[in-house]
C-alpha positions in Angstrom: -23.5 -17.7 -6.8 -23.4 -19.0 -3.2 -20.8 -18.4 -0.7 -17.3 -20.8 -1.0 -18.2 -21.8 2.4 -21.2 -23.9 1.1 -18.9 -26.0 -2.1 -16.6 -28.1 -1.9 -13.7 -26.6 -4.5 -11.6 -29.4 -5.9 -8.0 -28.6 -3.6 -6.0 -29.2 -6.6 -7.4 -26.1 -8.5 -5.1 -23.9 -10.1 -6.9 -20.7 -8.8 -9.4 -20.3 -6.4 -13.1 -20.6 -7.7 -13.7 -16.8 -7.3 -11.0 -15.9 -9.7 -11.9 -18.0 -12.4 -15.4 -17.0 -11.8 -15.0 -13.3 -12.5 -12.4 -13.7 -14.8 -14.9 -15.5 -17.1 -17.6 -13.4 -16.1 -15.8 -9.9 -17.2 -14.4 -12.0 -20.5 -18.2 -12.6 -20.8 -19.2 -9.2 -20.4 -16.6 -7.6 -22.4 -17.5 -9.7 -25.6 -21.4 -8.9 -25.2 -20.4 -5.2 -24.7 -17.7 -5.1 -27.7 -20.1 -6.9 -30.2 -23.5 -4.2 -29.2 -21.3 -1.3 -29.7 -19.7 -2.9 -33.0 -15.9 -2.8 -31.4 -15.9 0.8 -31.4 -16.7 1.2 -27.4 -13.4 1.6 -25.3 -13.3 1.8 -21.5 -12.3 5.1 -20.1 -10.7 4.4 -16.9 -9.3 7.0 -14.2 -6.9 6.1 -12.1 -6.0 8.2 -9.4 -3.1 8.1 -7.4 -2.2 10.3 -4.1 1.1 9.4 -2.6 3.9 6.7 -2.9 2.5 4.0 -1.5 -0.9 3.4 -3.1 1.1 4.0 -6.7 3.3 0.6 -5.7 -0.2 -0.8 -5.6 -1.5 0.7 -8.8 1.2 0.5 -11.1 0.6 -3.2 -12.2 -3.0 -2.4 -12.9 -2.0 0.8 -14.8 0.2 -1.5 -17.2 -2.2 -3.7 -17.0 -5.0 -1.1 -18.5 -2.0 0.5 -20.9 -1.0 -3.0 -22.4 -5.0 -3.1 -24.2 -5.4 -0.3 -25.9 -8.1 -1.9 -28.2 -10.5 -2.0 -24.7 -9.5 0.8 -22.5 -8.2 4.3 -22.1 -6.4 5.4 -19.0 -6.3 9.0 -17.6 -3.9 9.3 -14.9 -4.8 12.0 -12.1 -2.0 12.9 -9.6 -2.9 14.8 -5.9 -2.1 14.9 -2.9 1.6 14.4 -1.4 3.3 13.1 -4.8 3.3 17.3 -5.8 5.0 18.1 -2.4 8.8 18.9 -2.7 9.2 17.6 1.3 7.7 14.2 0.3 10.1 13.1 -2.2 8.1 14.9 -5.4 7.2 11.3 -6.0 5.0 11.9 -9.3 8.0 11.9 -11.1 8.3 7.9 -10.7 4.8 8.0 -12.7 6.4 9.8 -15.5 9.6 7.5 -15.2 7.4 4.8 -16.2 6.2 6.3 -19.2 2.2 7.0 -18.1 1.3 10.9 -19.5 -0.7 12.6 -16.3 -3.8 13.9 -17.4 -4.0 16.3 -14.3 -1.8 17.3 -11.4 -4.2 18.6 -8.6 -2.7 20.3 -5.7 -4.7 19.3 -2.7 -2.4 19.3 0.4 -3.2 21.7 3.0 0.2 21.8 4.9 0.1 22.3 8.5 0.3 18.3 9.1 -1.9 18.0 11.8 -5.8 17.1 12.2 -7.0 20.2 10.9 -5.1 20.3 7.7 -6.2 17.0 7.1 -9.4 17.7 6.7 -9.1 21.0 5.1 -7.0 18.9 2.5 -10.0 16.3 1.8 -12.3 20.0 1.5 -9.9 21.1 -0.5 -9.7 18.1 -3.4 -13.6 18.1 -3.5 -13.5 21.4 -4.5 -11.1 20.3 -7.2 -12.4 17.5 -8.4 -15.6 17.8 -9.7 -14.1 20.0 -13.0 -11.9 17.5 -13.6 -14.0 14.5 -13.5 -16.9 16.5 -15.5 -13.9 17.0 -18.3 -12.3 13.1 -18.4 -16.1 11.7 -17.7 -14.9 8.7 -16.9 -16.5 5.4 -17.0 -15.0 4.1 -14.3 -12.5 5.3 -11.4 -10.1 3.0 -9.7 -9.1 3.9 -6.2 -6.7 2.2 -3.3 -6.7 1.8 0.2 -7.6 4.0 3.1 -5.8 7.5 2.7 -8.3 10.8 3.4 -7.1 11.6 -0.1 -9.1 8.7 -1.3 -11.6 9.2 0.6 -12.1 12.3 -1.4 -12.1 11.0 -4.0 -14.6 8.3 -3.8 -17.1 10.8 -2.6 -16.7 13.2 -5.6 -17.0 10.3 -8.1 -19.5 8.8 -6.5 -21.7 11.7 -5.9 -21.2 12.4 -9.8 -22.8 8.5 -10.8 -19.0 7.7 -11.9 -18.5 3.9 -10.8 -15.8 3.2 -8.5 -13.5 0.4 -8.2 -11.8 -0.2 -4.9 -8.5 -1.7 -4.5 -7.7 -3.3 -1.1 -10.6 -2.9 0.8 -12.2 -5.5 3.5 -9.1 -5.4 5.2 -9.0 -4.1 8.9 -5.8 -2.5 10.8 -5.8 0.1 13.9 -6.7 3.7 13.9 -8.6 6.1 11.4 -7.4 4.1 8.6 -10.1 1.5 9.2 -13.4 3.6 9.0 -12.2 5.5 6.0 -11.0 2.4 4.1 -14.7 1.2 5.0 -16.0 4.3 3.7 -14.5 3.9 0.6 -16.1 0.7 0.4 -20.1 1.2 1.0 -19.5 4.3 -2.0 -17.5 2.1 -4.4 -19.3 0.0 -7.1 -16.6 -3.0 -7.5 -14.0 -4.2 -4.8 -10.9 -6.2 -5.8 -9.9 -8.0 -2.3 -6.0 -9.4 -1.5 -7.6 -12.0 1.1 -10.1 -14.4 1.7 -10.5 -13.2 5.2 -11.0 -9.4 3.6 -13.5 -10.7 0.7 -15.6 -12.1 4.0 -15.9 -9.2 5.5 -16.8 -7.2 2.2 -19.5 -9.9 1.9 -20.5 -8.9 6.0 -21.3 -5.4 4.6 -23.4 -6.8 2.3 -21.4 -6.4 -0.8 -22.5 -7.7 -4.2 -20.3 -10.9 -4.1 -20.9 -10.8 -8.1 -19.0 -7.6 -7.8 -15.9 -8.8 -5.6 -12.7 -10.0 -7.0 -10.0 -12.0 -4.6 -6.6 -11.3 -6.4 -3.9 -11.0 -4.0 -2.0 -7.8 -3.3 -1.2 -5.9 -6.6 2.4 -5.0 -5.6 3.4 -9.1 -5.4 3.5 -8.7 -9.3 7.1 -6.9 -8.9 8.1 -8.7 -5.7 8.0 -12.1 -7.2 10.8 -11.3 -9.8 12.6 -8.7 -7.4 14.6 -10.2 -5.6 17.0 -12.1 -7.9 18.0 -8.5 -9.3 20.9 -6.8 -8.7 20.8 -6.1 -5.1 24.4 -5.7 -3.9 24.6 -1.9 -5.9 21.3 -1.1 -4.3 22.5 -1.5 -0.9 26.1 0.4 -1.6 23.5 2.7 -3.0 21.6 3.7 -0.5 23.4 2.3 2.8 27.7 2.6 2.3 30.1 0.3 0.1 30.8 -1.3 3.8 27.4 -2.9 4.3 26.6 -6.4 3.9 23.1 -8.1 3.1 21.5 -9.1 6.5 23.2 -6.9 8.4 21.4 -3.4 8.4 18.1 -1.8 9.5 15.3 -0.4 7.4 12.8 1.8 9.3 9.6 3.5 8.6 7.4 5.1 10.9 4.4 6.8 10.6 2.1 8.7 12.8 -1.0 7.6 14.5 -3.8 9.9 13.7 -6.0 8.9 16.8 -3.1 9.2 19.1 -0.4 11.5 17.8 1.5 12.4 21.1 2.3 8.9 21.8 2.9 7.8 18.7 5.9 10.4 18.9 6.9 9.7 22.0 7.0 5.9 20.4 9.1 7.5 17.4 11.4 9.2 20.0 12.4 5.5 21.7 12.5 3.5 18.0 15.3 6.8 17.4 16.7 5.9 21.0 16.5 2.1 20.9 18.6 1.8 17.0 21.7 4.4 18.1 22.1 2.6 20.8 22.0 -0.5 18.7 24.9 0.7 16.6 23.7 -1.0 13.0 23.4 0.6 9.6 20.1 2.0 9.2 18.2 3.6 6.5 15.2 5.5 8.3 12.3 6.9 5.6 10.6 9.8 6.5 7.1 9.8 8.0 4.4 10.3 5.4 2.1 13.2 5.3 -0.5 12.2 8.0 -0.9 14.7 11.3 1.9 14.4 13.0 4.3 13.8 10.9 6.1 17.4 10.9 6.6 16.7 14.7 8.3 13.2 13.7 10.7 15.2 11.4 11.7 17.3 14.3 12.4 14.6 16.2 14.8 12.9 13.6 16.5 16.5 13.8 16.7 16.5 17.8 18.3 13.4 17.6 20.8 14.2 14.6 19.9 11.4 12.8 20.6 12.9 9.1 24.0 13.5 10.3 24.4 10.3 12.4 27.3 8.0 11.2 24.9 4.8 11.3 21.7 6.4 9.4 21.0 7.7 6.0 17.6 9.6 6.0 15.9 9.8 3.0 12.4 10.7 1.8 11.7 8.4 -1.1 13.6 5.2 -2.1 12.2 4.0 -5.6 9.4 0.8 -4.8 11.9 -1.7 -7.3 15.0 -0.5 -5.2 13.0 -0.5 -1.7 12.0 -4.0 -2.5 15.5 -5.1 -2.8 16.5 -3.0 0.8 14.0 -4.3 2.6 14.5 -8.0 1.5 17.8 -8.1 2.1 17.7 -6.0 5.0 18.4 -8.3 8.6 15.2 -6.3 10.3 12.2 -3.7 9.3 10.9 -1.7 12.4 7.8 0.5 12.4 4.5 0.4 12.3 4.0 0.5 8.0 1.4 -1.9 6.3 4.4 -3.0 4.2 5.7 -5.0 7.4 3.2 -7.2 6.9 2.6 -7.5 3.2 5.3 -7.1 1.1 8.0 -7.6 3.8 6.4 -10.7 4.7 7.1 -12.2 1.1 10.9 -12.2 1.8 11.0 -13.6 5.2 12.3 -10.3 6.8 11.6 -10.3 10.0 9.6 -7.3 11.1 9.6 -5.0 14.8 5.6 -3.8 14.5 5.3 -1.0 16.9 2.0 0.5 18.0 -1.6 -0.2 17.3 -1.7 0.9 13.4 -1.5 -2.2 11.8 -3.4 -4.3 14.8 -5.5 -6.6 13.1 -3.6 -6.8 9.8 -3.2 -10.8 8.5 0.4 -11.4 8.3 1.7 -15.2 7.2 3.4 -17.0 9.7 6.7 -19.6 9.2 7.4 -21.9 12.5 10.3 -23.2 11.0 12.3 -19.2 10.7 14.2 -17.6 13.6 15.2 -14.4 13.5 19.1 -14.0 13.9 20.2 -13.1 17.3 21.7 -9.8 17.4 18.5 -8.3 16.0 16.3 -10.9 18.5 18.4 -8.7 20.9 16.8 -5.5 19.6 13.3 -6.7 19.6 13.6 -7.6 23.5 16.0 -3.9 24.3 13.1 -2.4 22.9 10.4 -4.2 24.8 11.7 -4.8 28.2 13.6 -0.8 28.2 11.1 1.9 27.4 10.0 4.1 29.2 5.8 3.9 28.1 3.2 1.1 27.2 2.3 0.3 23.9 2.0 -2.9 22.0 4.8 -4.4 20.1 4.9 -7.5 18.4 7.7 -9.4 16.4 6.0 -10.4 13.0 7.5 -13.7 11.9 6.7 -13.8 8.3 6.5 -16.4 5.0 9.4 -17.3 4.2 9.2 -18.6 0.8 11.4 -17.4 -1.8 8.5 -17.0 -4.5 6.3 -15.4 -2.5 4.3 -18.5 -2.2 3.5 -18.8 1.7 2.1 -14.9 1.5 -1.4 -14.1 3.4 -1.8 -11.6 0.3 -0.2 -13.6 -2.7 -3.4 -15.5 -4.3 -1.9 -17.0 -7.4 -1.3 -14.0 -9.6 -2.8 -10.5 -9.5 -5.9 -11.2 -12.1 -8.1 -7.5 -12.3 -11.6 -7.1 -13.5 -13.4 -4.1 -15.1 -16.7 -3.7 -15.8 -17.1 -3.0 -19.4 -20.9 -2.3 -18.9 -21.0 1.1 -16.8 
């Protein structure tokens, strides 16, 4: 099958031509499998999940996988910061959805800084070979760019395990990049949320039989999210005395390659929103180096016992999609900015270079109200250091229609032949 770039696809196509190719193609393949092995031959898949955000991205698939027990059986293995009391203990949302975890493998080397990041990935390939060699999976399915993933694409790969990598092709800023590149040259199968990513997959001469556009797994909640109950969620989380438009949501994480400005950055977003006096629910930093200095800085500037803040470490991904798509801003420097934010129309503060080069979908037509227009330009025009800051105007389509990352449904392939 030849590039897209050299057909001419029919515009009034339901789905793009390379989802209905490999849909057919693993319908194809699963019937030629099922019939040699007489029925009898189910799928064991591993999925592996490390931290809070890559399970938002997993989740659908994991239903997915659980919904057809006739083809496949799932093992679930839990590492990394989802064990860690300071990071929310976030497995427990796996187990509130009903999956049974196979495995629970400490792998965090605390320390939070560059050192303990790589001890960490040391530490989970030490780990992971016993339990792989005990599920022997046929296939693993892995997300994104984290150093815990990295892990553990190398063990499975270096064990003939095939891989299956969610979200790659993508670029952004800082370390996240190579690994998420990484990831890709050792996994087996890619399933891509843009066009733009599936090229460059195909630029590192990826088997384009073996790539799957789908759009960004998460969009399978966010499409039916936001007509929930959201008023409870915001009393929830934010005071009975907060309206819908009018608060702040901000997440902030550290920047690997640059850690002491990236603080420093933390240390004016802090300044910039007391000084703005609005509601504001501030999520701790995840678990990447740095991050422990991040805390301290929330605790310098008294934000967990601020008036205007409520800091938490984990909001539930259902009630964190109603926050931040009522919410009147985001600020940070999170991939969710640009992806899920984006499907909501919330407009976004991106700080920094850890999401430079990130698609986001763009809406001429929306203007960002003008008290928090006011914030964007306070924090550009008033700080006391250089760094890039951009206002991200996103999609604004109720159904998640206009999205960069939405691609008509979030369709998944496995290979049934391993």
């Amino acid at each position: 099958m030849g590039s897209s770039a050299h057909h001419r696809w029919p515009p009034q196509s339901p789905r793009g031509p390379h989802e209905l190719y490999f849909k057919n193609l693993s319908k194809q393949k699963q019937k030629q499998v099922m019939e040699k092995n007489g029925n009898n031959r189910k799928l064991r898949v591993c999925v592996a999940t490390c931290n809070r955000a890559d399970y938002s991205k997993l989740a659908p698939i994991m239903f997915g996988i659980k919904a057809e027990p006739q083809f496949f059986e799932l093992d679930v293995v839990v590492l990394g910061s989802h064990l860690i009391d300071d990071y929310g203990n976030t497995y427990r949302m796996i187990e509130q959805d009903d999956f049974d975890i196979h495995t629970r493998l400490h792998t965090i080397v605390r320390g939070e800084d560059e050192a303990a990041m790589v001890e960490s990935v040391g530490l989970a390939l030490v780990k992971l070979p016993d339990v792989l060699n005990r599920l022997k999976p046929d296939i693993m399915i892995v997300h994104g760019d984290r150093f815990d993933a990295l892990a553990l694409a190398t063990s499975a790969a270096l064990m003939n395990i095939r891989i299956l990598h969610i979200e790659g092709g993508e670029v952004s800023g800082t370390i996240d990049d190579s690994i998420r590149h990484a990831i890709t040259k050792l996994a087996h199968y890619h399933v891509c949320c843009t066009r733009s990513a599936e090229q460059h997959l195909i630029s590192m001469c990826e088997d384009h039989d073996r790539i799957l556009l789908a759009g960004c797994p998460s969009y399978d909640k966010l499409l039916s999210a936001k007509n929930k109950d959201y008023m409870s969620v915001i009393r929830m989380w934010l005071g009975e005395d907060v309206k819908p438009k009018d608060y702040i949501v901000a997440l902030q994480h550290p920047v690997t390659t640059d850690i002491k400005h990236s603080i420093k950055m933390f240390e004016l977003t802090l300044d910039a929103l007391i000084s703005f006096n609005k509601r504001t629910l501030v999520l701790f930093p995840n678990i990447d180096a740095g991050s422990k200095e991040m805390v301290r800085v929330m605790r310098k500037k008294g934000v967990e016992h601020h008036p205007n803040f409520r800091a938490v470490k984990h909001v539930p991904f259902d009630q964190f999609i109603q926050l931040v798509a009522h919410a009147g801003c985001m600020i940070g420097n999170s991939s969710c900015g640009v992806r899920e934010v984006g499907a909501f129309g919330t407009p976004v503060i991106n700080l920094g270079t850890r999401q430079i080069g990130r698609e986001t979908g763009t809406d001429p037509a929306w203007q960002p109200k003008q008290d928090f227009l006011r914030l964007f330009i306070l924090f550009r025009f008033n700080t006391a250091i250089s760094f890039s800051i951009t206002l991200v105007l996103p999609a604004a389509k109720k159904d998640c229609s206009g999205s960069t990352y939405r691609q008509g449904g979030v369709f998944f392939f496995l290979p049934v032949s391993c």
